[in-house]
N, C-alpha and C positions, 0 to 999 in steps of 0.2 A: 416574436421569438423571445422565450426567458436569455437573461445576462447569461445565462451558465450553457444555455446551449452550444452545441458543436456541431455544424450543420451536416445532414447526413447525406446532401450528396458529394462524393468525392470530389476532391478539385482536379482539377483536368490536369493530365501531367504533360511537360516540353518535352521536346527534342533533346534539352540539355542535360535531362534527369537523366541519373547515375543508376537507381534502383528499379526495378519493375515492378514494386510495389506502390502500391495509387498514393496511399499517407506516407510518405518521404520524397523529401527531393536532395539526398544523399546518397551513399551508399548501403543504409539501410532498409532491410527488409521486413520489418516490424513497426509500428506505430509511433515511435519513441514519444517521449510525455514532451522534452524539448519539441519534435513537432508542432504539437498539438499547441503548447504557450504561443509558438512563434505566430504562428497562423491565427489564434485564437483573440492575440493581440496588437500583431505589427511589430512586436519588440521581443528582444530577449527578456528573459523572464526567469529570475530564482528564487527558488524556497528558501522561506528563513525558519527555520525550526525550532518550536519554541518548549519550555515545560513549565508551565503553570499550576504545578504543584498537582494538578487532579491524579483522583485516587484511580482503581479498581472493585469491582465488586469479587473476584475472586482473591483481595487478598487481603481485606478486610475485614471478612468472615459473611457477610452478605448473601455470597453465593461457595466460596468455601477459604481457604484459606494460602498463604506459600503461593498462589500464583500459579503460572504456567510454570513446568519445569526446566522449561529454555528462559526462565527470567530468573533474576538472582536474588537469593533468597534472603539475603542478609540486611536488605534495606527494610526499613519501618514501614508497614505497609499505611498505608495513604488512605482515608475512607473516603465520604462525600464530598467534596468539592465545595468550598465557602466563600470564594474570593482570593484577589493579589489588587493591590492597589496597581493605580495608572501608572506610579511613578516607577515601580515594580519592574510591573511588565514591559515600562520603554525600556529599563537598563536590563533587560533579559536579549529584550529586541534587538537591541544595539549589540549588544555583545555577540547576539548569535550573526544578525547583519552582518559583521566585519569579517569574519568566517567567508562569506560568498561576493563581498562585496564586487572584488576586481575582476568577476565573474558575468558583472551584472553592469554593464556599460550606460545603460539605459534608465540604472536603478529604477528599476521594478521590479516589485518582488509579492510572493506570495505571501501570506504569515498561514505557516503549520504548527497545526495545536498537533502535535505529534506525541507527547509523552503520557500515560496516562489512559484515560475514560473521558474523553471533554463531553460527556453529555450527564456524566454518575453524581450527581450533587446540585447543589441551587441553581438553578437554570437563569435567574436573575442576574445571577453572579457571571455565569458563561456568556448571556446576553453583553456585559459592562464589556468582560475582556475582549467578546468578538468585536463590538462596535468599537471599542480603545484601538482594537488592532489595524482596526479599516481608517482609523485619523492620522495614522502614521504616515509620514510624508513617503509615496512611492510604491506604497502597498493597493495592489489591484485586484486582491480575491484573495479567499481563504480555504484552508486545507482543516478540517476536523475529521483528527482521526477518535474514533471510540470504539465499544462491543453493541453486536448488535439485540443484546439485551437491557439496554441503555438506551429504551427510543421508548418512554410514556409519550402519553397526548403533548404532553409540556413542552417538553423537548424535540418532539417533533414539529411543534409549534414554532418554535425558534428556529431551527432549520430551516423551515419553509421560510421566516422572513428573512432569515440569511440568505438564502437562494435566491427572493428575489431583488434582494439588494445588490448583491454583488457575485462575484465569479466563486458560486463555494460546489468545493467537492467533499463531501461525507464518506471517510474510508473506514471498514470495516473489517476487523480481524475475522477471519474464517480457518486458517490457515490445511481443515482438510474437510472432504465433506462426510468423512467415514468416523461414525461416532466413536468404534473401538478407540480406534486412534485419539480421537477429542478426548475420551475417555482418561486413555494412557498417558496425556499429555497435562492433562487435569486443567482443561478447557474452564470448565466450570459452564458450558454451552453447549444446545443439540445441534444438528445441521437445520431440525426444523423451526428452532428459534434463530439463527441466521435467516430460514427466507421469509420468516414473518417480519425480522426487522426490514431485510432487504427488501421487500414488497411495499412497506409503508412508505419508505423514501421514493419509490418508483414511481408507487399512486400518486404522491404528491410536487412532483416532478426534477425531483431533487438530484442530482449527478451524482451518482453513489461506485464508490469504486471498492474494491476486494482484495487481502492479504491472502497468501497461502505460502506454506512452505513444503521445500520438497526436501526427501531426505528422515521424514520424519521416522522415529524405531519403528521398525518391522513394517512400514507400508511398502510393497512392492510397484516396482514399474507402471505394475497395469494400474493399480491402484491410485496414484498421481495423475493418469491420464484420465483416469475416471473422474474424479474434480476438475479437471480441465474442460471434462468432455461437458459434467453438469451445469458448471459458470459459464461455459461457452453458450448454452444453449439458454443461460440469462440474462446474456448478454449485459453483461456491466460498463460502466463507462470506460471505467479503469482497472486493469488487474496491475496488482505486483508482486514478484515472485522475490523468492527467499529462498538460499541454500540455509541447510541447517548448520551451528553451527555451536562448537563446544564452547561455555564462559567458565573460568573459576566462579564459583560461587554458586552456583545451581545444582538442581536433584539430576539435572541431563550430565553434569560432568562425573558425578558419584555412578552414574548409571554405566558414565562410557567407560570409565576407572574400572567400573567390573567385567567390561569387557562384553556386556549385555546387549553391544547391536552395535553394527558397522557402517561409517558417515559414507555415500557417494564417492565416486571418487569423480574426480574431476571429466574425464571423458564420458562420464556418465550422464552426469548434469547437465555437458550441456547438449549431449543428444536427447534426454528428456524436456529440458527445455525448448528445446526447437519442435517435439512433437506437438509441445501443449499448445505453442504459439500456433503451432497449424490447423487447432480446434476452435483457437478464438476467432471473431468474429474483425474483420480488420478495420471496424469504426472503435474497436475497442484499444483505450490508448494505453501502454504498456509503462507505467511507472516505474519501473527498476527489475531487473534481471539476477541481480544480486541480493546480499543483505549487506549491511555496515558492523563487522564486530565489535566489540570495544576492543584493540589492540593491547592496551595492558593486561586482559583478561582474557584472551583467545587462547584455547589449547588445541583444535582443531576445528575444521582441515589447515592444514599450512597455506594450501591454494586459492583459500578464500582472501588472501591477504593482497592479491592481485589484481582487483575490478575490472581492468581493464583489461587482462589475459582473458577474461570471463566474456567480457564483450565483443571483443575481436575474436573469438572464435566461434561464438554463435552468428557473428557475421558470415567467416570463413565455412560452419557447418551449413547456413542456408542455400548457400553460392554451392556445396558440392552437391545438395539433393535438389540444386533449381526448384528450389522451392519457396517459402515467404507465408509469414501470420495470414491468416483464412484458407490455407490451400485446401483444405481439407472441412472446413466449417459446412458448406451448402452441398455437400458430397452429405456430409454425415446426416444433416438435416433434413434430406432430402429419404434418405434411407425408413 
């Protein structure tokens, strides 16, 4: 069995479990990523999140420019990716470390290459900082997130030996499968260049997990469900979900300023997100429910400033439809 696997038959559940769903022995009824670490390793287990300067191809003029319009527009946009020295990257590490530390009793922690394209530039250079980040005392696998038009031979190459070195999961921005939308949003990516990337990590047996956000201008209800419905039936390792969410600085706040399209409102979200849990597939582990605004820069929703309102009531909305992530997966597959 590769390091990264997560073995597919469920673990048998006690007497003592709280939830009815097979992946939890809490009171949750979805996958949670905490699960999957605890189980995965014996121990608690936190991310430490890291930004190593790597660029984008959409905002560098590569594939176009400005970025997605939910990113801020003001920063210098970033090309290829060149390198950070070691000593760099430890006082990045450290810095982000002390953040989760009293979190992580066990000090073990993941390192995520979270900011950025980790695969858009010297692949050399991404090889130093992965393997740098695996000598860090307490780190037991790693998290790259990039786009999945960011996967040549090269880098898929690296991947693969990342994967079988250690515990890596490869997360990919998607955020909808509906090209208007990718379009509107200035993706700079098709839906069908997401499943060529996402195919290559799959063939090569790589733990590939999926961004998406909900809320996006003018995609309706059904339309969120339909991305759920299509990732579900990809079955990814990982999904995580995103409310949308307004920043100073971006063409989405000039957009909402005009009045141009209406955010979710909170009861909305999170009976759409409990529909979608119920399309996925319940080996697949649910990395976050939420997004993270940057707080100094949030101008809506107000409710996203609450994470935890967000989670405890998609707790409380599973419990009212006795329901739980896959209720509905091998129903639909079956159809």
């Amino acid at each position: 069995m590769s390091l990264t696997q997560f073995p597919m038959s469920p673990p048998q559940k006690t007497m003592s479990s709280r939830s009815p769903f097979i992946y939890s022995d809490d009171n949750k009824r979805y996958h949670t990523y905490n699960y999957y670490l605890r189980h995965r390793f014996g121990k608690k287990v936190q991310r430490v999140s890291l930004d190593i300067g790597a660029g984008c191809p959409n905002r560098c003029g590569e594939r176009g420019m400005g970025g997605c319009i939910f990113c801020p527009s003001g920063a210098e946009p970033l090309g290829r990716f060149k390198g950070l020295s070691e000593e760099e990257l430890c006082r990045r590490f450290d810095e982000s470390k002390s953040l989760v530390e009293g979190k992580s009793p066990d000090k073990c922690y993941i390192a995520y290459f979270q900011s950025g394209s980790n695969t858009f530039g010297d692949i050399a250079a991404f090889r130093q900082a992965f393997q740098t980040a695996l000598s860090f005392e307490g780190v037991v696998g790693l998290s790259v997130a990039t786009r999945p038009d960011c996967l040549d031979d090269e880098a898929l190459e690296l991947l693969k030996e990342m994967s079988d070195k250690t515990a890596l999961t490869v997360e990919l921005g998607l955020q909808t499968i509906h090209d208007k939308t990718a379009e509107l949003c200035n993706r700079g990516h098709s839906f069908a260049e997401f499943e060529q990337g996402f195919d290559k990590l799959k063939r090569e047996g790589i733990r590939t997990g999926v961004h998406i956000i909900n809320g996006l201008p003018f995609e309706t209800e059904e339309m969120m469900l339909e991305t759920a419905k299509v990732l579900g039936g990809m079955r990814p390792d990982m999904l995580k979900i995103h409310m949308l969410f307004v920043e100073e600085g971006t063409a989405l706040a000039e957009m909402y300023r005009r009045g141009e399209f209406e955010l979710m409102s909170f009861e909305r979200y999170i009976s759409v997100v409990c529909s979608q849990l119920e399309l996925m597939p319940p080996e697949t582990v649910i990395g976050r429910l939420t997004g993270d605004a940057d707080q100094s820069r949030l101008i809506a929703p107000e409710w996203s400033r609450k994470k935890i309102n967000v989670l405890n009531s998609v707790d409380k909305e599973f419990v009212r439809r006795n329901s739980q992530q896959g209720a509905l997966f091998h129903i639909r597959s079956l159809c």
